[in-house]
N, C-alpha and C positions, 0 to 999 in steps of 0.2 A: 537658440541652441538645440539641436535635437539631441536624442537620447545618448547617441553614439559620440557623440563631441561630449557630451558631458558627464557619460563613464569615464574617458579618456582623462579628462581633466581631471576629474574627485581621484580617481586612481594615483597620477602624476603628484598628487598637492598630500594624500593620504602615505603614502608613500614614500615621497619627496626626495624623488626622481621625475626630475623633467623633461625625456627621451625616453619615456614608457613606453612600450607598446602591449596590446591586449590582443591574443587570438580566442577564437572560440573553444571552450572546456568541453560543456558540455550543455543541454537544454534538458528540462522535464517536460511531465504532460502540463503543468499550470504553465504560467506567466512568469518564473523566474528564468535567468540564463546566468552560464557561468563563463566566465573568463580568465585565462591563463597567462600571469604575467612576463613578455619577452626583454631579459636583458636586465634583469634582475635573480641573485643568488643568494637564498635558495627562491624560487618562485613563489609567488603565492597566485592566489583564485578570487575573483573579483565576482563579487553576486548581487544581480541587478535582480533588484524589483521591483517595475512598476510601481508606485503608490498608488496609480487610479486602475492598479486590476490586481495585484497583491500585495497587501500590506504588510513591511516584512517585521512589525512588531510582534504580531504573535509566535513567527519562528525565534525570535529574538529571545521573547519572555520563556516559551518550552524550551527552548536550549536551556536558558537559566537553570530551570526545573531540573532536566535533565541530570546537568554536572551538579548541579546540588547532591541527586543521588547517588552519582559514581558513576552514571550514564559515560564511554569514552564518546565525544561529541566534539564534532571541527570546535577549534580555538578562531575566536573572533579578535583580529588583530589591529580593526579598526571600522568604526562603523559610522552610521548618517541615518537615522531611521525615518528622517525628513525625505530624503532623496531617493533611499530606497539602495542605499548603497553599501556595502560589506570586504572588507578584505578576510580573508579565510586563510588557515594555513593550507598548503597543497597537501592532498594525501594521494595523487598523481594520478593516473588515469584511469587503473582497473576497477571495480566495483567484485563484488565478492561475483556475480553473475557471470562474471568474464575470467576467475580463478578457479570456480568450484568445478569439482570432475570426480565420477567413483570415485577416487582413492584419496581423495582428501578431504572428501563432504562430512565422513564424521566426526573429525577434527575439527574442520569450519563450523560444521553445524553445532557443539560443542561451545565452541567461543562465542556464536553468537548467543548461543541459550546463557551465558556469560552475561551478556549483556541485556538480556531483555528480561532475566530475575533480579537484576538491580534495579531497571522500567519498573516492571511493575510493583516492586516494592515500596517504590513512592509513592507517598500520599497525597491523593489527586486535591491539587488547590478548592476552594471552596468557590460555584461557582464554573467552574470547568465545564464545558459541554458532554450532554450525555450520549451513550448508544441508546434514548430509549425508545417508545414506543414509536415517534415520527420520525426519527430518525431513520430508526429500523425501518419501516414501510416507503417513506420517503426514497431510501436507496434500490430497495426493492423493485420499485415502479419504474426504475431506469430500463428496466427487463421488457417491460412491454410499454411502456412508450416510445425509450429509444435507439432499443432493437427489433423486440417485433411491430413498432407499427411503424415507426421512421426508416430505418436500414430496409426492412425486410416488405414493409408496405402491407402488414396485415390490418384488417379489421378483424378486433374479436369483438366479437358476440355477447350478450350475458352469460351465456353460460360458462364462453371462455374465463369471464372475469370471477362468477363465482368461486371455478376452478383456483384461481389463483388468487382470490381470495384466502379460501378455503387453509390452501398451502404458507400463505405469505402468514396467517395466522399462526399456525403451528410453529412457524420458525421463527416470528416475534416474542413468544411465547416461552420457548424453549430459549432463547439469546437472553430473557429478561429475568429468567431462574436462574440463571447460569451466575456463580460470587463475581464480582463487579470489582474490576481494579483499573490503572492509568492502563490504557490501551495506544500501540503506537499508530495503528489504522493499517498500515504498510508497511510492517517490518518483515521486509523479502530481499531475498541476494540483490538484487538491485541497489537496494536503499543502505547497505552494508558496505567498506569497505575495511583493508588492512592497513593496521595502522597500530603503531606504538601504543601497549596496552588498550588497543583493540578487539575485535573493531569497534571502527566508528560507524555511530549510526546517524544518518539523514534524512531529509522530507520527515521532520516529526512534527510539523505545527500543526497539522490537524488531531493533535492526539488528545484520546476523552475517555469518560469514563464508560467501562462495557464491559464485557463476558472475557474472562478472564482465557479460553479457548483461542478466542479468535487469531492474538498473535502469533502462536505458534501455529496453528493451523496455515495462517498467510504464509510462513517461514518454509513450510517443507511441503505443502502445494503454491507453490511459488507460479503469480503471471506470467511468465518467458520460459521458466523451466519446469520437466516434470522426471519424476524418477518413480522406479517400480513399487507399488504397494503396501508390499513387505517391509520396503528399507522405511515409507515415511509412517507404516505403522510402530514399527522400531522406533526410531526419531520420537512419535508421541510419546510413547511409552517412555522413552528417557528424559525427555522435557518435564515431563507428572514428578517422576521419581524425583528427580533433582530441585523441581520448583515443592516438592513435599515435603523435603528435607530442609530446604530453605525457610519454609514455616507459612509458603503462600497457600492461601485458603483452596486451593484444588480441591475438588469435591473425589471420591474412588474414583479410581483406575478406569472402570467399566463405565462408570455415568462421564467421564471426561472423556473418554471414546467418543460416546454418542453425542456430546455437546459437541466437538471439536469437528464432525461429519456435519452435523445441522448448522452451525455458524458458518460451516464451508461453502453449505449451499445457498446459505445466504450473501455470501462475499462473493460467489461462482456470477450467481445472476447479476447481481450489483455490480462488478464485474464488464460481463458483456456490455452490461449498458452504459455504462462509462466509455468500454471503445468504442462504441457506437456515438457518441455523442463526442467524444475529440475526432472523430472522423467528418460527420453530418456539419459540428459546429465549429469546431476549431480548427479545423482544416489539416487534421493530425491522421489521415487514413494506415501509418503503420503499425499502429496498437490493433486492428482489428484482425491482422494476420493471426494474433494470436487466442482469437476465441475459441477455435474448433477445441483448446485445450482444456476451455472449461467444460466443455459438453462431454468429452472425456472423465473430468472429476465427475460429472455430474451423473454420469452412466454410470460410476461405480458403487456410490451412495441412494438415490434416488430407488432403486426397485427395494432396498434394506426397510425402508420406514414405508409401513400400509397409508398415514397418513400423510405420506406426497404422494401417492399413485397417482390421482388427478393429474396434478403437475407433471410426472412422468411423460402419463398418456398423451399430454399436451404439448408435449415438447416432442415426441417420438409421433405424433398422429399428424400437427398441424407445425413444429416450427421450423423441426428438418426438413421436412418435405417443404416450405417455402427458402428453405439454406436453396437446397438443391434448385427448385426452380429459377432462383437469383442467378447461380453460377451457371446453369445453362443457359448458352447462345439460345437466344430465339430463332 
């Protein structure tokens, strides 16, 4: 029985309706897919995974975690953690990426800071995966392995590597000071949707213990979308106050500034080289549309701290200037 006959069926037998039909929801960057059920009211969302490419217990167990702390999180209305098979309720098509606009981003943005001081006020299980030192570097390395040497076809040099050496330390360093709470990894409008005492939040099973900065930074330098400056230094600023109030260990205003710019530029490059690798490996080339966005973050921040200059220089001397040569026709 292939995979598609035997969604079909778990759905029909889970559900128990025998004239089911399943359209496509929606797909992420991993190996899960969703399915929207036809002929059935109200509908629900069928979520395949794989078992031999993603195992869908640890979404299963951080969901747990999640609603434990008040997290709002799809309701699991019937599962198979054998097969890899899930019935979800529907929370319907849009994701917050496809609702957020000027004039209602503060509000959104808002709700989801809602939800992501309930995240991180939970106490990360013992045992949990960390952000630490391999982690950090490990994500790093996605930057010039497989953007600038795979996508873009450079050799660097030793000196390039000291270079980013140099930089990749600073920024491990600074991520590993930083008070250390459950982290969602990807809480971005994307991963967000509206939903009855919403929203809801989704893709959390890779969430671990890290710099307390990071999610909110992902949240308002968002991958697909970007907004002016001013508004997502605003946004920080009201994320600190509100998660201060709340009693989470935020370090000042000013040193959360600067943690929340440096973990940015760690998640920027990590980042690139992620689309660069569902492109090269997973045959996903529409994530890479959206890099030139990081190089944008990355222009704003990078000349501010003397100790990325290197990195700077190496990005502006050797990697744009190989962007450029790629897009031009020979």
């Amino acid at each position: 029985m292939n995979r598609e006959t035997e969604r079909l069926a778990w759905a029909r037998q889970a559900l128990s309706h025998p004239t089911l039909q399943l359209e496509r929801a929606s797909t992420d960057a991993g190996f899960r897919s969703y399915w929207r059920t036809v002929g059935l009211s109200p509908s629900r969302i069928v979520m395949d995974s794989p078992p031999d490419q993603e195992d869908v217990r640890p979404w299963l167990a951080m969901r747990a975690l999640l609603a434990s702390g008040g997290v709002r999180v799809p309701q699991v209305l019937a599962e198979d953690a054998e097969t890899g098979f899930l019935v979800l309720e529907d929370l319907g098509v849009n994701t917050y990426l496809h609702d957020i606009d000027e004039a209602n981003a503060d509000a959104m943005f808002d709700a989801a800071i809602d939800q992501l001081l309930k995240l991180q006020a939970i106490a990360p299980p013992a045992g949990l995966q960390r952000y630490d030192e391999a982690m950090l570097a490990r994500e790093l390395r996605l930057f010039d392995d497989w953007f600038c040497g795979r996508h873009l076809g450079m050799t660097l040099d030793c000196g390039d590597m000291e270079t980013l050496d140099a930089a990749y330390r600073h920024l491990i360093d600074a991520a590993l000071a930083q008070p250390q709470v459950l982290v969602h990894r990807d809480f971005m409008p994307r991963n967000l949707m509206q939903a009855g005492n919403g929203p809801a939040v989704l893709d959390f099973q890779d969430a671990a213990v890290g710099p307390i900065a990071y999610d909110a930074l992902s949240l308002f330098k968002d991958a697909f979308l970007s907004w002016p400056a001013p508004r997502v230094d605003a946004w920080l600023r009201h994320y600190h106050a509100r998660a201060s109030a709340a009693g989470l260990p935020v370090p000042s205003l000013e040193r959360f500034l600067r943690d929340a710019e440096l973990i940015g530029v760690q998640r920027h490059l990590k980042v690139i080289g992620i689309f660069a690798r569902l492109h090269h490996r997973d045959g996903k080339p529409k994530y890479l549309a959206d890099t030139p966005r990081f190089f944008v973050y990355l222009d704003e921040v990078l000349p501010r701290y003397p100790q990325l200059a290197g990195l700077h220089a190496f990005i502006e001397g050797k990697v744009k200037p190989a962007i450029l040569a790629a897009a031009t026709p020979a």
